[in-house]
py3Dmol code that shows the C-alpha trace and the ligand (Angstrom):
import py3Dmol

protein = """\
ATOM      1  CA  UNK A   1      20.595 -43.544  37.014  1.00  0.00           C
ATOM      2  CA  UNK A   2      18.984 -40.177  37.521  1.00  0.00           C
ATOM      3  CA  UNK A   3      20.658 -37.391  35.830  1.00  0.00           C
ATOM      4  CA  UNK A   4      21.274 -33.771  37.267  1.00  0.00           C
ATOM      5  CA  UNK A   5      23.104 -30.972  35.533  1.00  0.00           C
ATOM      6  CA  UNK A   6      26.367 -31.803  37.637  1.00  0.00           C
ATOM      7  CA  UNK A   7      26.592 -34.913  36.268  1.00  0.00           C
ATOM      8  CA  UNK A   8      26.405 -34.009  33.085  1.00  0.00           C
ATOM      9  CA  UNK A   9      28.902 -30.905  33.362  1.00  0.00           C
ATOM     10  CA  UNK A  10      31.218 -33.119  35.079  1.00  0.00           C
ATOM     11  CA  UNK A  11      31.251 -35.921  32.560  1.00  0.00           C
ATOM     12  CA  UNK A  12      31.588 -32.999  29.724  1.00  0.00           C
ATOM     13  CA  UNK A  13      34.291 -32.245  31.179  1.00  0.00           C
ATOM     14  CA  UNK A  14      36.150 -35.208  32.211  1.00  0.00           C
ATOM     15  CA  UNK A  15      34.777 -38.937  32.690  1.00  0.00           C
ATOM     16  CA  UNK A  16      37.755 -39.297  35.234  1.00  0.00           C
ATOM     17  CA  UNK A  17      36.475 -36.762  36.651  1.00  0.00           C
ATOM     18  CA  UNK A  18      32.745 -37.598  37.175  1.00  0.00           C
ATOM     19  CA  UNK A  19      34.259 -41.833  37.890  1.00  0.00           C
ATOM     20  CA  UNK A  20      36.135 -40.616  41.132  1.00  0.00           C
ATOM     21  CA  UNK A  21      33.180 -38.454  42.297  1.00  0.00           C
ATOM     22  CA  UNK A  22      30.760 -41.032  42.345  1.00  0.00           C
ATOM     23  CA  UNK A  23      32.914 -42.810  45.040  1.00  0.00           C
ATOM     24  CA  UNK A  24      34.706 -39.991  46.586  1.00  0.00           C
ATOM     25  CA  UNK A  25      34.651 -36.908  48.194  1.00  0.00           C
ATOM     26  CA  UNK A  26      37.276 -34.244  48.934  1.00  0.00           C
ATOM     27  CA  UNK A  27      37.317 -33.833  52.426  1.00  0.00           C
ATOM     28  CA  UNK A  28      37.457 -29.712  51.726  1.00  0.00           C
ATOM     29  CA  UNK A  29      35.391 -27.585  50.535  1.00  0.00           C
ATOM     30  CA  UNK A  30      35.959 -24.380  48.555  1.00  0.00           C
ATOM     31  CA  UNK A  31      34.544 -21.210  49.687  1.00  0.00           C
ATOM     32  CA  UNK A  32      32.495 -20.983  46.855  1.00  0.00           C
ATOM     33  CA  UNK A  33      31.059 -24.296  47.308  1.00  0.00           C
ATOM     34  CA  UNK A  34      30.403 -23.408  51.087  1.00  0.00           C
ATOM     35  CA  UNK A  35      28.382 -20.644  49.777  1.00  0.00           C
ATOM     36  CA  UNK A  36      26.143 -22.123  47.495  1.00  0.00           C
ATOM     37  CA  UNK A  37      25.360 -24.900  49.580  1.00  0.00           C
ATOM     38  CA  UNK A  38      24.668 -22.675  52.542  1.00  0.00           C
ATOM     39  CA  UNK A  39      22.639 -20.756  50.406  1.00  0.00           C
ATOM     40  CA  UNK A  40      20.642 -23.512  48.561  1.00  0.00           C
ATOM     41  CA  UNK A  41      19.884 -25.431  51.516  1.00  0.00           C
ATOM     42  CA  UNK A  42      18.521 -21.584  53.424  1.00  0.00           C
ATOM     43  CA  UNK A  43      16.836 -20.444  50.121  1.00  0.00           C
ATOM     44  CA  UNK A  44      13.904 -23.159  51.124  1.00  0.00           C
ATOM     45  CA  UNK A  45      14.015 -22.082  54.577  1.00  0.00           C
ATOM     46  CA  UNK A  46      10.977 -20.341  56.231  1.00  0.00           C
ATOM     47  CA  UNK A  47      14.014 -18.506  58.406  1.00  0.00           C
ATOM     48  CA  UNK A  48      16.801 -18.018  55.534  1.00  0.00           C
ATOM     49  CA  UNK A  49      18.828 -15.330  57.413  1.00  0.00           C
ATOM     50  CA  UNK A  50      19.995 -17.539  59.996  1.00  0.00           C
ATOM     51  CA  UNK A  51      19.668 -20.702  58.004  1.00  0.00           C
ATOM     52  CA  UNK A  52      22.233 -19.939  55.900  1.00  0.00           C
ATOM     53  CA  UNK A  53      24.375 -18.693  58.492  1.00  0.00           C
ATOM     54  CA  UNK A  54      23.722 -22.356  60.822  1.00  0.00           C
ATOM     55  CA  UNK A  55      23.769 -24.478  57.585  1.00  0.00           C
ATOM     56  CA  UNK A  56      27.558 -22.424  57.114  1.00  0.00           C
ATOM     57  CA  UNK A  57      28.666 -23.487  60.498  1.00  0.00           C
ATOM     58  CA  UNK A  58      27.349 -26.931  60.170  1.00  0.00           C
ATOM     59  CA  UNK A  59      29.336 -27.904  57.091  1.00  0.00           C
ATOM     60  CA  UNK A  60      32.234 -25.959  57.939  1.00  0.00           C
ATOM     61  CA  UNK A  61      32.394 -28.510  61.174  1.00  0.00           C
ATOM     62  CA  UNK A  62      32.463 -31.465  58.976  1.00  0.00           C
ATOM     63  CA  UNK A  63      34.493 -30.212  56.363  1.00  0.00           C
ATOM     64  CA  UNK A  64      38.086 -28.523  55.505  1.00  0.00           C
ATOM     65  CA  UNK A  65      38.173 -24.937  53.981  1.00  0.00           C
ATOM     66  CA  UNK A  66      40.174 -24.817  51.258  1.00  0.00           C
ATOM     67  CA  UNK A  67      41.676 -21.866  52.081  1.00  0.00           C
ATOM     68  CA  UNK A  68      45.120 -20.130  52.554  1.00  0.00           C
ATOM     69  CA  UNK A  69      43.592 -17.645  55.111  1.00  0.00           C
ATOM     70  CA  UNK A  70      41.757 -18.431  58.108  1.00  0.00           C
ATOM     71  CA  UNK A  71      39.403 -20.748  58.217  1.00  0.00           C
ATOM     72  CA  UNK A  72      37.498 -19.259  61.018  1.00  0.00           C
ATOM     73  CA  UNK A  73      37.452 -15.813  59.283  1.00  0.00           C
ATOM     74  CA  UNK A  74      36.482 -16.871  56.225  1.00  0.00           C
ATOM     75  CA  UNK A  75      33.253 -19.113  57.226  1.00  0.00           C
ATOM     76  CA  UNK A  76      32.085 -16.040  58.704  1.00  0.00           C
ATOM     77  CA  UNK A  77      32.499 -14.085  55.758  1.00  0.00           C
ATOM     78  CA  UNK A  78      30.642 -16.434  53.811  1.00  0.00           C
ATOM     79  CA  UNK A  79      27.725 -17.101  56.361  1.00  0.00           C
ATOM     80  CA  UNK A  80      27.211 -13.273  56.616  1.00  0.00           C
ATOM     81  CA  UNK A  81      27.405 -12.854  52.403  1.00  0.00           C
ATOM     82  CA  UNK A  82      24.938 -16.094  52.440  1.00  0.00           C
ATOM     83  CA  UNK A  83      22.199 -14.788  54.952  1.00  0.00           C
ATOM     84  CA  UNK A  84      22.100 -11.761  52.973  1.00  0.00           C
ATOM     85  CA  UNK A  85      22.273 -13.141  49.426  1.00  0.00           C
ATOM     86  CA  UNK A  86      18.895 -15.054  50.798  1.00  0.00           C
ATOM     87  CA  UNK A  87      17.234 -12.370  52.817  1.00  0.00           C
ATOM     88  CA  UNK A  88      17.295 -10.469  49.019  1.00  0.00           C
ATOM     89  CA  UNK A  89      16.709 -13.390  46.881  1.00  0.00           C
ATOM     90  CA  UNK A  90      13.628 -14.543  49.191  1.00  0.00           C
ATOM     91  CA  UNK A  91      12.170 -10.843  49.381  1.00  0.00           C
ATOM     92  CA  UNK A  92      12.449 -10.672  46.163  1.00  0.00           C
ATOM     93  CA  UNK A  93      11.187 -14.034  44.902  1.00  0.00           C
ATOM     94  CA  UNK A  94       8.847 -15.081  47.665  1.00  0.00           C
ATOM     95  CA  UNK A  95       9.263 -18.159  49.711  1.00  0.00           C
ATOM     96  CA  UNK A  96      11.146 -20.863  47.387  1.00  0.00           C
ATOM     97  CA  UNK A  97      10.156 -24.276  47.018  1.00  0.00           C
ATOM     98  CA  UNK A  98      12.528 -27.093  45.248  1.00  0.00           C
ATOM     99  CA  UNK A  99      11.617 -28.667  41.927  1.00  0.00           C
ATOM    100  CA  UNK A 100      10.818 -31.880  42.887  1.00  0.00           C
ATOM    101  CA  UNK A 101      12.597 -34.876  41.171  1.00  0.00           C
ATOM    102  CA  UNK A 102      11.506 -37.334  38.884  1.00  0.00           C
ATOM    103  CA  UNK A 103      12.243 -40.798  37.908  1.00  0.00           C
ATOM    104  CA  UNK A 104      14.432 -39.556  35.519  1.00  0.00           C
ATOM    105  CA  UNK A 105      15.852 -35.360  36.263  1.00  0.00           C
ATOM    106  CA  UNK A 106      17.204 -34.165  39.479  1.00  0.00           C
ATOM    107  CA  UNK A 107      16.609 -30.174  39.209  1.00  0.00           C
ATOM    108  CA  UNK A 108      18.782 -27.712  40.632  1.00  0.00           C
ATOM    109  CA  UNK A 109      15.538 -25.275  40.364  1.00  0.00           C
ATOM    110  CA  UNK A 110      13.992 -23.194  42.513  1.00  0.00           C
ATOM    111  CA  UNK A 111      10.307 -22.877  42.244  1.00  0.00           C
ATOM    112  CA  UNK A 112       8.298 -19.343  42.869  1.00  0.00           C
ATOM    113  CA  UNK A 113       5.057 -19.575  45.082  1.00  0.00           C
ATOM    114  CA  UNK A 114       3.679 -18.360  41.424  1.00  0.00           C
ATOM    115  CA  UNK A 115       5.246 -21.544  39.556  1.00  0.00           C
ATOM    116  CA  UNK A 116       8.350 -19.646  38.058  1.00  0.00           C
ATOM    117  CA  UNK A 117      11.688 -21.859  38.286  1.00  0.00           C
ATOM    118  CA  UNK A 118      15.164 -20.153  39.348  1.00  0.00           C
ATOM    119  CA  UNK A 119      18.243 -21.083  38.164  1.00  0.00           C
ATOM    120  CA  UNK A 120      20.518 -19.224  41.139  1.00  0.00           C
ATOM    121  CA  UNK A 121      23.997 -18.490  39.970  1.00  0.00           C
ATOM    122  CA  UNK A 122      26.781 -17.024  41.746  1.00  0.00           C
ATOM    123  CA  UNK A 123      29.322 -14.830  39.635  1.00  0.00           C
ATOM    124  CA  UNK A 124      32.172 -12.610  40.453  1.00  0.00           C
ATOM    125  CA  UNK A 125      30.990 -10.662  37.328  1.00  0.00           C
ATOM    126  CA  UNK A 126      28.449 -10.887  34.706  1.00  0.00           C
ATOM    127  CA  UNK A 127      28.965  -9.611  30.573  1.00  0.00           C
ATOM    128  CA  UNK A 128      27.286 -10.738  27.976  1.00  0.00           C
ATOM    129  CA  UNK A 129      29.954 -13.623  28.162  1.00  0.00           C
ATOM    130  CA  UNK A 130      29.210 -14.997  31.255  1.00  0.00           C
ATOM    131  CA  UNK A 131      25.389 -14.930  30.685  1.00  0.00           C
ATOM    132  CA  UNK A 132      25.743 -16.617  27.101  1.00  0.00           C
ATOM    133  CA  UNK A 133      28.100 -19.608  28.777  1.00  0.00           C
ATOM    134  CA  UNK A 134      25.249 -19.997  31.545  1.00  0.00           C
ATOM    135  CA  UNK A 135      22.725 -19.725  29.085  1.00  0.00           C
ATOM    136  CA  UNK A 136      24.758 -22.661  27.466  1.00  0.00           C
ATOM    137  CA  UNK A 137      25.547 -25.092  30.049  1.00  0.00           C
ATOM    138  CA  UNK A 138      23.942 -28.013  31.202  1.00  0.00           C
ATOM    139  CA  UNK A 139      22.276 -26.163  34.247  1.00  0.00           C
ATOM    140  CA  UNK A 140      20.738 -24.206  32.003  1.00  0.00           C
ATOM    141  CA  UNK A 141      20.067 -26.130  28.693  1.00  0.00           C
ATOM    142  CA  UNK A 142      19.418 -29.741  31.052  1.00  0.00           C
ATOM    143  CA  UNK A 143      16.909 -28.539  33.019  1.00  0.00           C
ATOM    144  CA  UNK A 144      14.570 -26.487  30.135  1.00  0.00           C
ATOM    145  CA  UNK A 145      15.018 -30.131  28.215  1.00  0.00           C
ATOM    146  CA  UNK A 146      14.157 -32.868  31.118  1.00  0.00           C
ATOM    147  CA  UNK A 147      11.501 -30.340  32.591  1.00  0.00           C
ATOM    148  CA  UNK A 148      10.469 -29.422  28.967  1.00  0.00           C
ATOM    149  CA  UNK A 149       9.255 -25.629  30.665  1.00  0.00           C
ATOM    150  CA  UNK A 150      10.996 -22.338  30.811  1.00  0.00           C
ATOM    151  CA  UNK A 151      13.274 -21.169  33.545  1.00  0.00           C
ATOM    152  CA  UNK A 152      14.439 -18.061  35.120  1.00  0.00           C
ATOM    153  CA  UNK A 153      18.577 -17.559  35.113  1.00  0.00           C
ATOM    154  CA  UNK A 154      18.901 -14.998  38.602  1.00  0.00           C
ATOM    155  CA  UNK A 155      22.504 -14.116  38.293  1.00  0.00           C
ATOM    156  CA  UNK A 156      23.523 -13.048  41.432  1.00  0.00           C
ATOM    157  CA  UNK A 157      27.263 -10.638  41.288  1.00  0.00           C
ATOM    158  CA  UNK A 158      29.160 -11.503  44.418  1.00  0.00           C
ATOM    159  CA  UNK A 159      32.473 -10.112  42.721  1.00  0.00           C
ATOM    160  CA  UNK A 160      36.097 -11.313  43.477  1.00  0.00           C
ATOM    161  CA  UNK A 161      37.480 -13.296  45.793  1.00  0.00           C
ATOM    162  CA  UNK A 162      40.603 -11.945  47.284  1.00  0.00           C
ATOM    163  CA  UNK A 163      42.191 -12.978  50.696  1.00  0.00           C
ATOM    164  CA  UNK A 164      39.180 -15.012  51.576  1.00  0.00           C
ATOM    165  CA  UNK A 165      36.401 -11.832  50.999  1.00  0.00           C
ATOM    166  CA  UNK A 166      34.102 -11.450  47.850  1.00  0.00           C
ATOM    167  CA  UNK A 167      34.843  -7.854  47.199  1.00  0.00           C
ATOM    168  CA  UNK A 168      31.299  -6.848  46.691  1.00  0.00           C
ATOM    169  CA  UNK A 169      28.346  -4.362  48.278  1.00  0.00           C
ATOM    170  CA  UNK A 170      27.217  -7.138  49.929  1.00  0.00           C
ATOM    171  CA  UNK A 171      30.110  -7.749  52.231  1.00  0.00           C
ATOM    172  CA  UNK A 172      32.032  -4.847  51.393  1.00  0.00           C
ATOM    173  CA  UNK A 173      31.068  -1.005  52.870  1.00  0.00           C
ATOM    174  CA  UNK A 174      32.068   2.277  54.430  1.00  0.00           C
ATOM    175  CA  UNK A 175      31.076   4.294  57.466  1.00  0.00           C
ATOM    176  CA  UNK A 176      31.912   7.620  57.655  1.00  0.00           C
ATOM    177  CA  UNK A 177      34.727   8.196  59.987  1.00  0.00           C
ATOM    178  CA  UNK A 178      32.585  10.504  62.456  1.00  0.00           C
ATOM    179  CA  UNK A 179      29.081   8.851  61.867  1.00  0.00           C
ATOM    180  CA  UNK A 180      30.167   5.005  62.577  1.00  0.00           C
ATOM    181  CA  UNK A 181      26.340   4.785  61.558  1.00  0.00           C
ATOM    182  CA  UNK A 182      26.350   5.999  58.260  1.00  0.00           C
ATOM    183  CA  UNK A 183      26.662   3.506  55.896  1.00  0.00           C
ATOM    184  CA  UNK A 184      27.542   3.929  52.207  1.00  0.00           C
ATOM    185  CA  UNK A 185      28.291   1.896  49.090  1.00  0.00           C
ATOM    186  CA  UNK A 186      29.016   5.074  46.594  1.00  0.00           C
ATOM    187  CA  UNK A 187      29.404   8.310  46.403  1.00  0.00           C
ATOM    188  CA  UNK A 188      25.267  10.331  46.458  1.00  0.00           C
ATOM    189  CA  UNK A 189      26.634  13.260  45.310  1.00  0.00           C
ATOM    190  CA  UNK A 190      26.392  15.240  48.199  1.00  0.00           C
ATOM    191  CA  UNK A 191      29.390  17.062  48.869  1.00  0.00           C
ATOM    192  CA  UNK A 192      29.206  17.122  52.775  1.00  0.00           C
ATOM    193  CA  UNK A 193      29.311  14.157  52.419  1.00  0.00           C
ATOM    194  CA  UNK A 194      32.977  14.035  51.409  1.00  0.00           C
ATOM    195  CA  UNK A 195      32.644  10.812  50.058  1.00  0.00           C
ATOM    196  CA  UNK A 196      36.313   8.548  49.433  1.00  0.00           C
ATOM    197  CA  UNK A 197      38.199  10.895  51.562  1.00  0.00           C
ATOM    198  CA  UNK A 198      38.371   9.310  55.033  1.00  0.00           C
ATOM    199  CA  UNK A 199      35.167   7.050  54.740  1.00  0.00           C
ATOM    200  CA  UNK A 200      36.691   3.599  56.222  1.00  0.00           C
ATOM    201  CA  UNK A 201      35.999  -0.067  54.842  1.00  0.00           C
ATOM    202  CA  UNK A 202      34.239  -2.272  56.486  1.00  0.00           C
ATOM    203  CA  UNK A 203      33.142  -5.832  56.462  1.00  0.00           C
ATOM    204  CA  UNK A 204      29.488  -6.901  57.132  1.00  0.00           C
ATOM    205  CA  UNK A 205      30.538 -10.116  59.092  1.00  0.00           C
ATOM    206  CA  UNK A 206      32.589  -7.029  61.241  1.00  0.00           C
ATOM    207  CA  UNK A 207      29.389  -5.065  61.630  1.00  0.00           C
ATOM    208  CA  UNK A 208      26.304  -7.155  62.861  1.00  0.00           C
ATOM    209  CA  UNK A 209      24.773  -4.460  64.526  1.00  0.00           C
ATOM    210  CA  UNK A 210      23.813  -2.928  61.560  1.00  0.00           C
ATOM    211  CA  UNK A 211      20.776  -5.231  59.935  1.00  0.00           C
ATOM    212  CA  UNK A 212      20.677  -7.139  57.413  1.00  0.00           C
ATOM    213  CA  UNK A 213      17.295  -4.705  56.188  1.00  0.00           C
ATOM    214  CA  UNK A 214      19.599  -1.608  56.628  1.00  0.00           C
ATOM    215  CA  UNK A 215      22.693  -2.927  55.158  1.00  0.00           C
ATOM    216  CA  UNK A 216      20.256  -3.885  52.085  1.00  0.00           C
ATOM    217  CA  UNK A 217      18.243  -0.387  51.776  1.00  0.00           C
ATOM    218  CA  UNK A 218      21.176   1.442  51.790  1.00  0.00           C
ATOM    219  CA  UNK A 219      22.883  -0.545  49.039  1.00  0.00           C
ATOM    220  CA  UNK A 220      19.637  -0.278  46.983  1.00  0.00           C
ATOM    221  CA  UNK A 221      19.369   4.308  48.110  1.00  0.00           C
ATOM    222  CA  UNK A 222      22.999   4.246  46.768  1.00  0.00           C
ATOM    223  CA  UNK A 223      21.779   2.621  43.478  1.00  0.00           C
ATOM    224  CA  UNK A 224      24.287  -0.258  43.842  1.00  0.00           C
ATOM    225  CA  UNK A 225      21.273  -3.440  44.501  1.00  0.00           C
ATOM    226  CA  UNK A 226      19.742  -3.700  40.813  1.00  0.00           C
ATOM    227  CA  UNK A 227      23.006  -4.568  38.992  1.00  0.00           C
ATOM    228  CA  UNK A 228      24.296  -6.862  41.335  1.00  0.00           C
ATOM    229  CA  UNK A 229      20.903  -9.010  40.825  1.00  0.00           C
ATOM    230  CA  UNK A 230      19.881  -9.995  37.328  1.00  0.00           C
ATOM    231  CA  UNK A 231      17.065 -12.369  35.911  1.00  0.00           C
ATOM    232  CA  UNK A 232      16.738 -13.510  32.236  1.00  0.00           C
ATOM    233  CA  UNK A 233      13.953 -15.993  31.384  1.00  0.00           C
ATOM    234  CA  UNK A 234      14.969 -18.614  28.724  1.00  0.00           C
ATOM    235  CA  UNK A 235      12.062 -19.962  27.288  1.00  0.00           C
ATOM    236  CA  UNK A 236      11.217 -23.165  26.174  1.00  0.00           C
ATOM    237  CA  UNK A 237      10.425 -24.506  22.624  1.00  0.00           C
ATOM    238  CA  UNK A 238      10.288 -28.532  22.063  1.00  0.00           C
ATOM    239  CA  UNK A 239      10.621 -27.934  18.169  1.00  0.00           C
ATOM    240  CA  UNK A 240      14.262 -25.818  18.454  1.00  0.00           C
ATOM    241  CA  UNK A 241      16.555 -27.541  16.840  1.00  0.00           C
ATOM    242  CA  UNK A 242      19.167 -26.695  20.494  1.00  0.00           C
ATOM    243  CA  UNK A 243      16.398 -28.825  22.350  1.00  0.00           C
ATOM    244  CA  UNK A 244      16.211 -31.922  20.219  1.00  0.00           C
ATOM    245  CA  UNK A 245      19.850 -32.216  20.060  1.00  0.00           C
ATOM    246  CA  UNK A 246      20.188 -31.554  23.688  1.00  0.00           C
ATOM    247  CA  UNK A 247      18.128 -34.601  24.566  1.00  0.00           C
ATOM    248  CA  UNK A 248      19.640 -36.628  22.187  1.00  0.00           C
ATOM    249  CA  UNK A 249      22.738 -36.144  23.905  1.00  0.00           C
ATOM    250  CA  UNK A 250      21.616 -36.868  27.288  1.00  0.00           C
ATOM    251  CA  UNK A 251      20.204 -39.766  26.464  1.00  0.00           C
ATOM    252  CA  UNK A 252      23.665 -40.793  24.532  1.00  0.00           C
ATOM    253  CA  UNK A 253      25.610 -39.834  27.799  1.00  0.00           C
ATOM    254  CA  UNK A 254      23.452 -40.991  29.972  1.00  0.00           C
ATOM    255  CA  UNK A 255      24.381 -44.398  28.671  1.00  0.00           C
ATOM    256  CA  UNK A 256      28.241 -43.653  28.427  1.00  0.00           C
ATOM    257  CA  UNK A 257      27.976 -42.327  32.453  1.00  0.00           C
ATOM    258  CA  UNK A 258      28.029 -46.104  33.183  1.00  0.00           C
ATOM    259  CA  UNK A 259      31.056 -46.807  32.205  1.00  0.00           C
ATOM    260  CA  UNK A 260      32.847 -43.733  33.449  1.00  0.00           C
ATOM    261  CA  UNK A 261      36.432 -44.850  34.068  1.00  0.00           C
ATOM    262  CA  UNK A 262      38.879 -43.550  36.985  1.00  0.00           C
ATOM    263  CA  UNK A 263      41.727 -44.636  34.173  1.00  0.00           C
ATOM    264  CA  UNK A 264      40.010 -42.983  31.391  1.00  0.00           C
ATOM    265  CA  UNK A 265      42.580 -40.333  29.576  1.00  0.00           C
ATOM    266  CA  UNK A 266      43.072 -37.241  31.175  1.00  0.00           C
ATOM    267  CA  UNK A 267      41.149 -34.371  29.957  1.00  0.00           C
ATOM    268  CA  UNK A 268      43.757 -31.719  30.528  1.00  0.00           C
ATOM    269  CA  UNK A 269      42.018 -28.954  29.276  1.00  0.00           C
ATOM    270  CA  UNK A 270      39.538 -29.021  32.443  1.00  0.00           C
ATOM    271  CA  UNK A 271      41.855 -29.548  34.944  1.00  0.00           C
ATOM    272  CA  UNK A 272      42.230 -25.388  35.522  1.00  0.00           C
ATOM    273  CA  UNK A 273      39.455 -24.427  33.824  1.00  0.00           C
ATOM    274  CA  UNK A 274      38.273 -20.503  33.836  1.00  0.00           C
ATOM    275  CA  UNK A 275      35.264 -20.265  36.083  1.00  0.00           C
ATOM    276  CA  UNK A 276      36.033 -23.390  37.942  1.00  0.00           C
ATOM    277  CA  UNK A 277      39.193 -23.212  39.575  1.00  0.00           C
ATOM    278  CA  UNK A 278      41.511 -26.131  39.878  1.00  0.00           C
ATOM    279  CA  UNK A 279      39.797 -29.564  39.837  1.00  0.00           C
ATOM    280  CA  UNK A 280      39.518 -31.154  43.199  1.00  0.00           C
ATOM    281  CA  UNK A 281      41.027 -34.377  41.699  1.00  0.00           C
ATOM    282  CA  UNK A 282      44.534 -32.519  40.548  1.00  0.00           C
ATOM    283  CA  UNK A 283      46.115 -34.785  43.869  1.00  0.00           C
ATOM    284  CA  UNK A 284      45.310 -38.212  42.151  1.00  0.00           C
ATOM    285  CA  UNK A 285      45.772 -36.929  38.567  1.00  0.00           C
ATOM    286  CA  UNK A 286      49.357 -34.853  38.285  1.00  0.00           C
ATOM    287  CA  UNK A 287      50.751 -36.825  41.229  1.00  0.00           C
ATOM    288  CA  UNK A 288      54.518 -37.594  39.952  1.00  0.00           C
ATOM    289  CA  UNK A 289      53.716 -41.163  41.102  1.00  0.00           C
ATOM    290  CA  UNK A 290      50.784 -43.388  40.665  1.00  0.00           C
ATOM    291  CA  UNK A 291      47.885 -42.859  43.011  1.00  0.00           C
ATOM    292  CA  UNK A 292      44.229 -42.977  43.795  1.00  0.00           C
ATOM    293  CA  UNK A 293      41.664 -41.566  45.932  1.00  0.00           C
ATOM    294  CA  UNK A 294      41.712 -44.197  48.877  1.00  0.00           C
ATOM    295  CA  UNK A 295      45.514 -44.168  48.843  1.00  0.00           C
ATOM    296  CA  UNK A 296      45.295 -40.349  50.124  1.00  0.00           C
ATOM    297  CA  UNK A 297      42.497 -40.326  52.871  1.00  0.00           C
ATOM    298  CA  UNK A 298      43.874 -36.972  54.105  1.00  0.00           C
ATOM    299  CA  UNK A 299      42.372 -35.233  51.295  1.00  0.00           C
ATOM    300  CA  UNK A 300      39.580 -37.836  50.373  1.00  0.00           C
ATOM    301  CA  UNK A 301      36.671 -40.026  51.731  1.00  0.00           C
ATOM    302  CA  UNK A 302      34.120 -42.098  50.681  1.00  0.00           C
ATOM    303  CA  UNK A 303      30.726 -40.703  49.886  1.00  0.00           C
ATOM    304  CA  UNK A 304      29.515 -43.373  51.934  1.00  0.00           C
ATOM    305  CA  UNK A 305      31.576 -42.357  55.335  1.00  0.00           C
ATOM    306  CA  UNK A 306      30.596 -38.617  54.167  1.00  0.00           C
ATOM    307  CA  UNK A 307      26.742 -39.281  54.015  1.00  0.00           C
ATOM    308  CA  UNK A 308      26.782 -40.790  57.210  1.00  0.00           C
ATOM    309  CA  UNK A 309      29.236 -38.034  59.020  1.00  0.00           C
TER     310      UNK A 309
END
"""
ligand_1 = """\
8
SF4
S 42.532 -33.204 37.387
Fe 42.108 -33.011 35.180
S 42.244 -35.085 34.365
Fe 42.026 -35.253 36.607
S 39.845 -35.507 36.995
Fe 40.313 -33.326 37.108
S 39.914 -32.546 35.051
Fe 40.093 -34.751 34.886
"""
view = py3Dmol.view(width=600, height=400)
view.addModel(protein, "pdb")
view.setStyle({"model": 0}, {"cartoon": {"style": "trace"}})
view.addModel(ligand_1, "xyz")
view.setStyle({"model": 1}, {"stick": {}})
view.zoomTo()
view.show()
């Protein structure tokens, strides 16, 4: 089996979890998984603007949003936060190229036409916290072992979600209530401004007249682009100790993944993890009766049927 850093996260976390997705699929998809696989798939994209918006579209056509709000609404949300979270990331990485696989590692890298490798990673916020788990997991710590070469961690702040928006510069702004051109993200200091008293919200999926280019420049005049965008490189070092045990244990799990069980004991503590939500497999697993996957097709498929659709 090839590994990736998924699988290895997932069966961290729970082999149940990583035995019914090998089979299945949930027919929905979260919002947050609708915008990192718009964004991945437009990052490599000689067009990523609109190829993150199309590649939005085109998923959200074959699969539920798991959403309490509007479906409709919220893809375009996430299609205009995606084709701008790529026009920045490509302008300011260059055109990206994926690692390639091997025999034996799936990456999850980006590569830089200069040969540096991305780690992208969407959070709502980023402390020392959050950058030490990412630093930690097996996105990070799985691909410096199997590619045995540094990486780049570009932490990308898309803030909260709330009522289907990320509540961040990149979606979120204000015009001035006179000037529907002026566009602002904070307060410059200029008083005639009058900045917070009358300025009116709006939301860039609402506002497609103004550019992408514009919308960015003016986040980065009002001194709101460099914190919501920040790269750490983790280096590489065969001889620390964190590496050898690291590929001692993927080789150990890579041999337990094989006999991942659907049946295997619950691993409660990752069923509502922080940072992850609820697990997609909560149906099957705290159903008040016994059930499985293929006895609720409204909420799951095959991967087969999935690939093919
Ligand atoms: S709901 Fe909990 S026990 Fe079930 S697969 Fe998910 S993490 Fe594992």
């Amino acid at each position: 089996m090839i590994l990736n850093a998924e699988i290895l996260d997932t069966f961290d976390r729970c082999p149940r979890k990583l035995a019914f997705s090998q089979k299945w699929e949930p027919r929905a998809i979260s919002p947050l998984g609708l915008l990192y696989t718009a964004i991945e798939s437009a990052l490599i994209s000689p067009d990523p603007e609109q190829s993150a918006k199309d590649e939005t579209l085109r998923i959200a056509k074959s699969r539920e949003i798991s959403t309490d709000q509007n479906a409709f609404t919220v893809t375009r949300h996430i299609g205009f936060l995606a084709a701008i979270l790529v026009t920045v990331l490509q302008s300011r990485l260059g055109q990206l190229t994926r690692v390639p696989a091997t025999e034996e590692w799936e990456s999850n890298l980006f590569s830089t036409p200069s040969g540096d490798r991305h780690k992208i990673l969407l959070v709502s916020a980023l402390d020392d916290d959050r950058l030490r788990a990412a630093a930690h997991s097996w996105a990070v710590i799985g691909e410096l072992v199997a590619l045995q070469s540094p990486l780049t961690l570009t932490a990308v702040v898309i803030g909260s979600q709330r009522a289907g928006k990320r509540h961040c510069a990149w979606a979120k702004g204000y015009i001035h209530p006179k000037f529907a051109t002026k566009l602002r993200f904070r307060e410059r200091g200029a008083k005639e401004d009058g900045f917070g008293n009358g300025w009116l919200t709006i939301w860039r999926e609402q506002r497609g007249e103004i550019s992408t280019e514009k919308w960015i420049s003016t986040m980065a005049e009002d001194g709101v682009l460099d914190s919501l965008i920040i790269s750490r490189t983790i280096p590489f070092n065969a001889e620390d100790n964190r590496m050898k045990i690291a590929r001692r244990d993927m080789l150990e799990i890579g041999e337990k993944i094989k006999s991942a069980r659907e049946d295997a004991p619950m691993k409660r503590c990752s069923c509502d993890s922080v940072g992850h939500g609820a697990c997609v497999w909560q149906s099957v697993c705290w159903s008040p009766t016994e059930t499985s996957p293929d006895q609720l097709p409204q909420l799951y498929r095959p991967i087969s049927s999935a690939a093919r659709s």
